[in-house]
C-alpha positions, 0 to 999 in steps of 0.5 A: 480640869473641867470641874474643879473647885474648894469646899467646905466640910464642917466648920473648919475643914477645907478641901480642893475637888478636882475631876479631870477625863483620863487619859487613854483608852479604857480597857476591855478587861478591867475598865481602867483607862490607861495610856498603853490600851493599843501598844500591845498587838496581840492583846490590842484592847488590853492595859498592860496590867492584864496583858501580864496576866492573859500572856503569862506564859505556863511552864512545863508541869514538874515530873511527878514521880509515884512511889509504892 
């Protein structure tokens, strides 16, 4: 972790920071890096949250049925 460190917030309350870079490339849709940006090869560029949601697949329309 390239900056980390224990800080003191009020008069008794400790806490530990830690920032680390993330792993994996960061996705063109949302901005999130994520490891499986790349495993997909028709949405390369995609995490695999939005690759669910850009490749869900539209099921046919219900038959509708007008009733006079």
């Amino acid at each position: 972790i390239p900056h980390k460190g224990e800080y003191l917030i009020g008069e008794n309350v400790r806490v530990w920071i830690g920032v680390a870079r993330a792993e994996g490339l960061k996705c063109e849709r949302c901005w999130n890096y994520s490891p499986q940006v790349g495993s997909f090869p028709e949405h390369s560029t995609l995490c695999g949250r939005c690759y669910n949601v850009v490749n869900v697949q539209h099921s046919p329309s219900p038959a509708v049925a007008v009733v006079s």
